[in-house]
N, C-alpha and C positions, 0 to 999 in steps of 0.2 A: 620647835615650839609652835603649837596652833597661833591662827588669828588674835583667837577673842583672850588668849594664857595672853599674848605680844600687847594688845589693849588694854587689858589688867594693867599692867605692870607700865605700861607709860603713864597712863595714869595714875596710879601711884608714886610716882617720879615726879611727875607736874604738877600734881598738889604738895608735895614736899620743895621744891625747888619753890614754887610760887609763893608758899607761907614763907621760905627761911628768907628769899628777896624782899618776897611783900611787910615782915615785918621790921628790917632793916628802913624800907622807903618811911613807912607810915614814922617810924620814929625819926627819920629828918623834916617829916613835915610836921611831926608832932613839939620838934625843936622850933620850928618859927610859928608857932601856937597855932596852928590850923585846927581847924575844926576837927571831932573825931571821925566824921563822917567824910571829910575832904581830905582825913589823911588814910583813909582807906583806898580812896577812890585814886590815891596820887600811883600804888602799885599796881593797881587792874590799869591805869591809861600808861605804862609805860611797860611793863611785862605782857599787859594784853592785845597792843597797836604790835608790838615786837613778831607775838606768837601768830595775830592775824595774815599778818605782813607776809611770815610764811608757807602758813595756808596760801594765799592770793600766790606766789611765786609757784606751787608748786601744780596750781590750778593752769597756770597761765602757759607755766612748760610744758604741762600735759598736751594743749588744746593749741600749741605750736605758736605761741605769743610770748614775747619780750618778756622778762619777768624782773628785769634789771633795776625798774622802778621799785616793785614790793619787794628784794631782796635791800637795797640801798636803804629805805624804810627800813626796816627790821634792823640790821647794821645801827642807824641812827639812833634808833630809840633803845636798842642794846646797851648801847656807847652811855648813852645819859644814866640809864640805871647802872650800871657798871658804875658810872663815875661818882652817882650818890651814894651808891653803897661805902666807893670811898673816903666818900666826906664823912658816913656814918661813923666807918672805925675812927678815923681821926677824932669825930668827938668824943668817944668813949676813952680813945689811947690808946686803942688794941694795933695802934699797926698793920703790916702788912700780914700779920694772920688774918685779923680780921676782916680785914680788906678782901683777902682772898676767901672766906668763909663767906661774907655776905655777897660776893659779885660771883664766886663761878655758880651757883646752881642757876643762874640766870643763863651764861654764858653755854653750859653744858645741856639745857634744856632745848636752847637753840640751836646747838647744835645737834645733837638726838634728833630735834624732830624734822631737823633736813637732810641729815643719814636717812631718817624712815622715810621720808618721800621721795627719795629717790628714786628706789625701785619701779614705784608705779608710771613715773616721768619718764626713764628708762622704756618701759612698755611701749609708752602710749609715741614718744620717737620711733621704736623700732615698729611699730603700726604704722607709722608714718615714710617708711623707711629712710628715717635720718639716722646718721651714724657722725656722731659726735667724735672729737678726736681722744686718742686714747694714751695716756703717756705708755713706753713701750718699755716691760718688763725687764729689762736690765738683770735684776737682781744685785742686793747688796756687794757683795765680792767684786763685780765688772764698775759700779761707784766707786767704791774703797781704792781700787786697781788703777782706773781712769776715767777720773770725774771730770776733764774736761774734756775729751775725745764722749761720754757720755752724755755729758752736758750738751757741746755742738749738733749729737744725735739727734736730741730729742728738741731742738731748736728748727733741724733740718727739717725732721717728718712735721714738726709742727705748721713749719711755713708751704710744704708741699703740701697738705691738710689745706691750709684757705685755699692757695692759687689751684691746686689740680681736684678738692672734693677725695672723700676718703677713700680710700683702696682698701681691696680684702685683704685681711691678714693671713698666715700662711697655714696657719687654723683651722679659718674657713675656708679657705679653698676648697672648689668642687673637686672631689676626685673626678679623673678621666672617665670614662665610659669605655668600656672593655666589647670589643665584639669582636665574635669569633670568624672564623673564616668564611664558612658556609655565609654566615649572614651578610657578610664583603662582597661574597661573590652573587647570591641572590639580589643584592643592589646594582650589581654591576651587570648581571643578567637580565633586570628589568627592563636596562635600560635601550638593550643590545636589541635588536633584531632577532624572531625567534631563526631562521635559516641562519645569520652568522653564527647562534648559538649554539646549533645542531652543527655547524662545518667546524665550530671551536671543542665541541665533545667526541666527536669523530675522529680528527687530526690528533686527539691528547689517546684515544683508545681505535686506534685503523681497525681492528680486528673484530671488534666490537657487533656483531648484530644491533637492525636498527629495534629491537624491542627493548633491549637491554641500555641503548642509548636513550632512547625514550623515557624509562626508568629513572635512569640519571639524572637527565634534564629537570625533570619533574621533581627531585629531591632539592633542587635548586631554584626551583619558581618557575622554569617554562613547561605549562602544560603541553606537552603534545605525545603524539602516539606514535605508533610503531608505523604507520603506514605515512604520518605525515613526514616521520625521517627516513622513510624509504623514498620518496617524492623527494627529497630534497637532495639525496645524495645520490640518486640514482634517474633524477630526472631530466640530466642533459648525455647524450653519448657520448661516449668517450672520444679522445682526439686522438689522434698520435702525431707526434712531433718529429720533424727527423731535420736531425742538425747537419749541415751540407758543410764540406770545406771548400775555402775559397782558393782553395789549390786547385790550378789541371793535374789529377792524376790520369788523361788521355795517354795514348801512346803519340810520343812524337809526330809520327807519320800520319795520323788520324788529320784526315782532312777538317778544314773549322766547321762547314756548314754540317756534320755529321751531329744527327741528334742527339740529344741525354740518354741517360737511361730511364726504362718504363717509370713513370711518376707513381709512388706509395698510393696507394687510395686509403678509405678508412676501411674499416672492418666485414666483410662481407656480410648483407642481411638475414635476418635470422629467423627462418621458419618458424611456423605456429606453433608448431610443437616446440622448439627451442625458447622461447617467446614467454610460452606457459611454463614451464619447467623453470625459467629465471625469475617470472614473477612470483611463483611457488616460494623459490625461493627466497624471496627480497621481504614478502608479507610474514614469512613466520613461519607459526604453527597453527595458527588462529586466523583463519580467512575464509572465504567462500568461492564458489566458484564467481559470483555475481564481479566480484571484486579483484579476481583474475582477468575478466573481461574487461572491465575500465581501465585497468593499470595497462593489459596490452593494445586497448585502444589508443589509449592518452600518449604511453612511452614510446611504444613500436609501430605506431599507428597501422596496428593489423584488426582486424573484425573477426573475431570468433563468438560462438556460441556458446553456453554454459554446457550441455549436452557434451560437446567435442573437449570442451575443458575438462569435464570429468571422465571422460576415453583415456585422454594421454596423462591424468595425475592416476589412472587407475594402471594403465601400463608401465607409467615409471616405475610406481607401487610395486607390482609383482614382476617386476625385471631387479629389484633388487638391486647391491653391490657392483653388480658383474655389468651395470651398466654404464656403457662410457661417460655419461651424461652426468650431472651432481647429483648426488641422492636427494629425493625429495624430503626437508625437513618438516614433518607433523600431519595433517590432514585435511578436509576439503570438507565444505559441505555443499 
């Protein structure tokens, strides 16, 4: 039903309810000979304070104010016209039909028009965000079953309601937030170091080329590139470790002062050519000679020339397979 259908028809309502009350009042005050004009005015000052009363109540809850005073009002002047209407029957003799003919369109009027303001009262709280306490849907059958296990229920949430303030219902509850992995790990990526996070996509894929780790990284939030994860995993020399036992496997006889065996060194240095062909290597497919030269300055701290650089990627080139060396992956510029 539209607005203005919903307005119709109250008002239609409250001029019926008003005359059937208001003619009941008029004729108690028309019994103790009041004027015609002062027994009209006896229904408008107790149906009208009534009806005002809950205007002001419903003004007052809106705008977050007490409204205890114009509801009590309303209540009061109710009560009085109710109570005339039942002195009216009584004088006719009509009983408790009567009684109840002339008081409820009073009683029903007042009540309809605090049904319809509620809604907007409702509103203008949850603008405010008060949340009023709510009695908790049971349903009839779980009354019927256990009215006082239901009963102590709705006494409990009542009393948690003042001391703790209203909680969400389970209703409203926000659903969780669902994220997916990728987006777990691009958080946890952010936060990382970009080398731990090139040593952490390395270590999950050893075999991996640094371009193709690059790739990866990058699909997870750490920009970098193929030469920056060639620098990072290739940018300290290698060690070698050698675990000694703390046995003498000497020969008996072996005098003490007689020396160890030769000490391991690290790896023997590694020619220019060798130098180039591993940086070759380590960049890719996509490199320059310029770029060979800073890698084997920076890594191998050797000095060559771009010139000489493209000598030995042009001889690895046309030595092909059959050379002991790694085949060079891609091309030069």
């Amino acid at each position: 039903m539209s607005r203005t259908a919903w307005r119709f028809a109250l008002t239609i309502v409250s001029l019926a309810a008003l005359a059937t009350t208001g003619w009941s009042l008029y004729a108690v005050a028309r019994h103790y000979d009041a004027p015609e004009i002062i027994a009209v005015a006896v229904f408008l000052v107790f149906d009208g304070i009534a009806y005002a009363c809950l205007h002001l109540a419903s003004e007052a809850s809106a705008n977050g104010r007490s409204a205890i005073g114009a509801r009590l009002t309303a209540i009061g002047m109710a009560g009085v016209s109710v109570y005339l209407n039942d002195f009216h029957a009584d004088l006719i003799n009509g009983g408790t039909p009567a009684s109840l003919l002339f008081a409820m369109p009073t009683v029903g009027l007042l009540l309809l028009s605090e049904l319809s303001w509620a809604g907007p009262r409702a509103e203008a709280r949850a603008a405010r965000t008060e949340q009023p306490y709510r009695l908790p849907a049971f349903g009839g059958w779980a009354w019927a079953l256990a009215p006082r296990l239901a009963g102590r229920t709705v006494k409990a949430r009542a009393v948690h309601h003042i001391e703790h303030g209203p909680t969400t219902s389970v209703t409203q509850a926000v659903p969780p937030v669902k994220h997916s992995a990728t987006e777990v790990l691009r958080r946890r990526f952010a936060e990382m170091d970009p080398a731990d996070a090139i040593r952490v996509a390395h270590d999950a894929h050893p075999d991996a080329p640094p371009a193709e780790l690059a790739s990866m990284l990058v699909t997870y939030g750490v920009i970098v590139d193929a030469v920056q994860v060639a620098l990072v995993l290739h940018g300290q020399p290698d060690e070698v470790t050698v675990d000694r036992d703390d046995t003498d496997d000497a020969h008996p006889d072996t005098p003490d002062d007689a020396d160890d065996a030769p000490q391991v060194t690290g790896r023997p240095a590694l020619t220019k050519a060798q130098a180039i062909l591993q940086a070759a290597a380590v960049l890719g497919s996509d490199f320059k000679a310029a770029d060979i030269v800073d890698r084997v300055k920076r890594i191998n701290r050797i000095t060559v020339k771009p010139e000489y650089v493209r000598t030995v990627l042009h001889r690895e080139k046309k030595a092909g397979p059959e050379s002991n060396d790694r085949p060079m992956e891609g091309g030069y510029a």
